[in-house]
PLY file of the C-alpha trace (Angstrom):
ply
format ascii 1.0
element vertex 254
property float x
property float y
property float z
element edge 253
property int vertex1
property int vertex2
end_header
0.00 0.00 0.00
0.94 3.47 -0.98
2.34 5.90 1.91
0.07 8.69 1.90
-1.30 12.08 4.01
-4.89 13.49 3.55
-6.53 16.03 5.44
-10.14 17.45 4.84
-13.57 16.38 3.82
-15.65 17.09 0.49
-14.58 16.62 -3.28
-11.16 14.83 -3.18
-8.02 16.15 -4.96
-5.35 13.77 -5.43
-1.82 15.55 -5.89
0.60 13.52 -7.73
4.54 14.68 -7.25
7.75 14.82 -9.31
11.04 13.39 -9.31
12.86 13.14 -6.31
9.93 14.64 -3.98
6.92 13.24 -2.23
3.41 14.24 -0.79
5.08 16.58 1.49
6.17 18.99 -1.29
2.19 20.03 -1.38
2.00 20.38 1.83
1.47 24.44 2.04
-1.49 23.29 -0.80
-2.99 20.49 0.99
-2.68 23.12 4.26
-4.85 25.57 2.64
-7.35 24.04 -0.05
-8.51 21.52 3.22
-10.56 23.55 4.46
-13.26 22.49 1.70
-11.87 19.28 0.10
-10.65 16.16 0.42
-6.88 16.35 -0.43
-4.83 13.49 -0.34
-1.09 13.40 -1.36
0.72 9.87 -1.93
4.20 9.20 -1.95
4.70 6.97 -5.84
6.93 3.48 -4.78
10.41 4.32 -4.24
9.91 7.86 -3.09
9.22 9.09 0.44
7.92 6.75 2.40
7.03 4.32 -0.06
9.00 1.09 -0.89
9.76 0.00 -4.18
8.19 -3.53 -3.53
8.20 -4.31 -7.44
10.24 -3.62 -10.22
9.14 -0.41 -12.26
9.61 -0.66 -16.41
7.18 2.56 -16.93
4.99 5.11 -16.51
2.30 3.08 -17.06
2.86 0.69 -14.10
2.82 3.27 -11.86
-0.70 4.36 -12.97
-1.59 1.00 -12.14
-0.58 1.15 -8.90
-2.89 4.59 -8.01
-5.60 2.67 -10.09
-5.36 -0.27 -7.61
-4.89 2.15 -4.47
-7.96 4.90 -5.48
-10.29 1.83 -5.76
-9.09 0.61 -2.22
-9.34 3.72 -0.75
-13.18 4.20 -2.62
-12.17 7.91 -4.42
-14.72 8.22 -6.53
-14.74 11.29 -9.69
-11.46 12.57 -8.09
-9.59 16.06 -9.27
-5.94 14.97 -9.95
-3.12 17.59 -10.64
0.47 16.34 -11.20
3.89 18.15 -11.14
6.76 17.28 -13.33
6.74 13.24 -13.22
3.52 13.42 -11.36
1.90 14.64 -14.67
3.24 12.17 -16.62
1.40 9.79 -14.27
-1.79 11.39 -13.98
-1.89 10.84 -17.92
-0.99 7.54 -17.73
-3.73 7.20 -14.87
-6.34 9.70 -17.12
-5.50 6.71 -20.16
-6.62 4.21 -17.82
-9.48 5.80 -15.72
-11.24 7.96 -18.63
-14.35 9.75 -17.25
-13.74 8.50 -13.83
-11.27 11.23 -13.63
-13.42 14.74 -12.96
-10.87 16.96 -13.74
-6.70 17.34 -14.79
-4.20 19.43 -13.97
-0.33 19.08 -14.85
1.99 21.85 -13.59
5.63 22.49 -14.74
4.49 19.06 -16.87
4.08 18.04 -20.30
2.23 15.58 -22.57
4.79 15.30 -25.25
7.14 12.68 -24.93
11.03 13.45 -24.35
13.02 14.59 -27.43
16.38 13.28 -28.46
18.27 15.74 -26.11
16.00 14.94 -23.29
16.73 11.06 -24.10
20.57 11.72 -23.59
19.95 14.21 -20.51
18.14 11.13 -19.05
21.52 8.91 -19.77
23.53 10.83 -18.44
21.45 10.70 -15.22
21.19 6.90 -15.32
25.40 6.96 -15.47
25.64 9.44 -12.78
23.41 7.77 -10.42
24.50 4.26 -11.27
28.18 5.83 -10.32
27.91 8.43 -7.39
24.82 6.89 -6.01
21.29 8.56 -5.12
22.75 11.54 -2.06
25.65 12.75 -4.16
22.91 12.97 -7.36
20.09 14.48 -5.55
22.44 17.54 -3.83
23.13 18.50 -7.16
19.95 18.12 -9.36
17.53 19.50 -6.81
18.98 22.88 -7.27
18.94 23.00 -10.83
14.94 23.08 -10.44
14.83 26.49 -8.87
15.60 29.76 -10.64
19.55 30.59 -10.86
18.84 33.99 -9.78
16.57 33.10 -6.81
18.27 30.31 -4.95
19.68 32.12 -2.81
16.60 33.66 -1.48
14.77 30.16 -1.44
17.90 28.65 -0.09
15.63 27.27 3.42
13.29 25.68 0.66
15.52 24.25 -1.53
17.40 22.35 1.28
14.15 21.40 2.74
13.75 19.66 -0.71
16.89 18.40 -1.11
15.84 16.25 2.01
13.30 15.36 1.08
14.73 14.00 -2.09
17.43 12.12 -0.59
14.39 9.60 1.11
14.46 8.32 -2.48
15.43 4.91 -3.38
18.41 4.56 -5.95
16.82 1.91 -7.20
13.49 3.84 -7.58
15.54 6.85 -9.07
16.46 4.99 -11.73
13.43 2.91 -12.56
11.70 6.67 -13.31
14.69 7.88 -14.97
14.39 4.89 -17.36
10.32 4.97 -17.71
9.92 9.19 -17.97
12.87 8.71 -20.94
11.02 6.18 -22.75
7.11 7.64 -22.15
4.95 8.08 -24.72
3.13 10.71 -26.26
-0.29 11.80 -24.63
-1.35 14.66 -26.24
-4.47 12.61 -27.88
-5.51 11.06 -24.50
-5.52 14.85 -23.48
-7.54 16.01 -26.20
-10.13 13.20 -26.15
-11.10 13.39 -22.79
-14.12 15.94 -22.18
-13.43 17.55 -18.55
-11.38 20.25 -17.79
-7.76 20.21 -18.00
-5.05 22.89 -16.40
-1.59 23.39 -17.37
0.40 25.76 -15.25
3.78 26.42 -16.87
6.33 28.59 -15.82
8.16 31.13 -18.35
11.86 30.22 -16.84
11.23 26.57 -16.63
14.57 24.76 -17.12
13.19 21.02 -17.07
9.73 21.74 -19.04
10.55 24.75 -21.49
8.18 27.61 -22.06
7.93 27.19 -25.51
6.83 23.51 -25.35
3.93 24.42 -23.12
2.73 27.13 -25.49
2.83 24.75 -28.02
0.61 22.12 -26.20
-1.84 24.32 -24.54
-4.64 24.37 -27.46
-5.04 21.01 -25.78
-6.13 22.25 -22.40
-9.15 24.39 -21.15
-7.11 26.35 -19.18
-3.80 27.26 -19.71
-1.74 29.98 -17.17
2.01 30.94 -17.49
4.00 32.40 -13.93
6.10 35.10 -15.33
9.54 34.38 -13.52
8.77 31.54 -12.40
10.94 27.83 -12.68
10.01 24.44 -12.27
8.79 24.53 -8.57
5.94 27.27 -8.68
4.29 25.11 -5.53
7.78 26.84 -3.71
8.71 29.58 -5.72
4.98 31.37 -5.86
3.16 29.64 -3.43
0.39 31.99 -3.13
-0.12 32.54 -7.06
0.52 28.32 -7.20
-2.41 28.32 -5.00
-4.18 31.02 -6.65
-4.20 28.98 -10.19
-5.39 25.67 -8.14
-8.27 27.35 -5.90
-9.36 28.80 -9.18
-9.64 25.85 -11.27
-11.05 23.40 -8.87
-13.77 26.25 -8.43
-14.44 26.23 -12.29
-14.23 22.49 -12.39
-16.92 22.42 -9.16
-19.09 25.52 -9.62
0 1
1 2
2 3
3 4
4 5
5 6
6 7
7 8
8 9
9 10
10 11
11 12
12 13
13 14
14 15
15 16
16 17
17 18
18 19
19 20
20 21
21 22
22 23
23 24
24 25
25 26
26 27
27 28
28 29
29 30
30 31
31 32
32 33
33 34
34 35
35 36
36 37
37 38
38 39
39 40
40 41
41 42
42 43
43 44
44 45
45 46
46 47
47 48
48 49
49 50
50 51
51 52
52 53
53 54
54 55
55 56
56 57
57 58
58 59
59 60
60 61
61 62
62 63
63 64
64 65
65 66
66 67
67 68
68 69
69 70
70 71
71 72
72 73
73 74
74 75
75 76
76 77
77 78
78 79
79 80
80 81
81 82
82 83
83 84
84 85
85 86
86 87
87 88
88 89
89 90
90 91
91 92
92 93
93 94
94 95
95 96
96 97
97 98
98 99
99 100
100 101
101 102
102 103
103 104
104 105
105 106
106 107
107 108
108 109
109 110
110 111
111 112
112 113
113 114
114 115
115 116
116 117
117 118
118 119
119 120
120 121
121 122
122 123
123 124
124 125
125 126
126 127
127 128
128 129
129 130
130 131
131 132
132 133
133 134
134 135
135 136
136 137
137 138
138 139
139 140
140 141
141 142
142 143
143 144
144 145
145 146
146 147
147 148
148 149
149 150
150 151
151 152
152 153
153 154
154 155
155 156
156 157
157 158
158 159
159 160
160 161
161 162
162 163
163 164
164 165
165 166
166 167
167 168
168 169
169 170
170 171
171 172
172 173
173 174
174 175
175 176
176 177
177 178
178 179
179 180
180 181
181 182
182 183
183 184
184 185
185 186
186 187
187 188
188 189
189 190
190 191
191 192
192 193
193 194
194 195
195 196
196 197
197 198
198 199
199 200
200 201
201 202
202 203
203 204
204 205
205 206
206 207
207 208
208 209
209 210
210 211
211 212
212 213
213 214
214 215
215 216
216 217
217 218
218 219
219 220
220 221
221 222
222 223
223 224
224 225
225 226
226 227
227 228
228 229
229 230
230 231
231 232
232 233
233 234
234 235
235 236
236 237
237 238
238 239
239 240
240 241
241 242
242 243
243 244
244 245
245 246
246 247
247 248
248 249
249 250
250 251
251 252
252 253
């Protein structure tokens, strides 16, 4: 079973993480959109505090897991919003689930598959990790995620998330490393499905470039761009993050 906090009562919202992170990275969100929903956060196996008690070839296995683990835990028509790798899974879960899914929402995410240069970026992680081990590789990839010209300034949050990184598995960092390189395509599964769908993309994204979200967001019913913002608007902007969310859910609810 999937390690997970919830807190709240009403509609639920399922947050799905990134790389290297785990439930707790929403937990300023979960803090303040409680207070009218149901908001439950896991940890995916082999992050946080959730083993890796099987081996991991893709995305798509991982969607089976939260398939398995939203039917045990009886979530019915629930709101799911993804960062980064957490995106890539709520598609792969959205494939799977269909209309049983209310609503979507990927932030600093994509539905394109990697391109070449992403492929070899992803090597090069598999080589590192495989060498220096998971510490050594977290300590210097978390940082990359926040803006160069703001770390210093979000220097308590980045180490907080450097921490929390390191609770990853090696094993589990490179099972993901492996599946996000070779995911597929999901812009069609976006387009086809009916209810509403949020990407939140921010314009000095280093992981999910600007111009790939502009390029995708026809696909979506709403689309919103931070100005200034990286890969980590749930840290960087947590009030505007927030802002986006409340906002959406409303429209998705109303």
């Amino acid at each position: 079973m999937l390690h997970f906090f919830e807190k709240g009562h009403g509609h639920p919202l399922l947050f799905f993480h990134g790389f290297c992170e785990s439930g707790e990275m929403w937990r300023h969100l979960a803090d303040s959109l409680s207070s009218q929903y149901r908001v439950i956060c896991p940890d995916f196996p082999g992050f946080g505090n959730s083993p890796l008690n099987q081996p991991i070839q893709g995305i798509e296995e991982v969607a089976e897991q939260l398939e398995d683990w939203i039917e045990a835990l009886q979530i019915k028509n629930p709101i799911v919003l993804g960062h980064s790798l957490g995106g890539y899974v709520a598609l792969a879960l959205l494939e799977r689930m269909g209309e049983r899914i209310k609503a979507i929402g990927l932030l600093h995410s994509t539905a394109f598959a990697d391109d070449q240069e992403k492929k070899e970026m992803r090597n090069r992680v598999l080589v590192f990790l495989k060498k220096h081990g998971a510490a050594k590789f977290v300590s210097s990839f978390v940082p990359q995620l926040f803006p160069e010209h703001r770390r210093i300034e979000l220097a308590e949050a980045m180490a907080v998330a450097i921490e929390d990184g390191k609770r990853s598995s090696l094993e589990g960092l490179l099972a993901y490393t492996a599946a996000m390189r070779d995911r597929k395509e999901r812009l069609a599964v976006l387009e086809q499905f009916v209810g509403p769908k949020l990407l939140l993309a921010g314009t000095l994204d280093g992981a999910v470039k600007i111009e790939s979200s502009r390029a995708q967001q026809k696909a979506y019913t709403h689309y919103v761009e931070l100005e200034g913002v990286g890969h980590l608007g749930m840290v960087e902007e947590k009030e505007k993050t927030l802002s986006v969310v409340q906002d959406f859910i409303y429209e998705v609810l109303k």
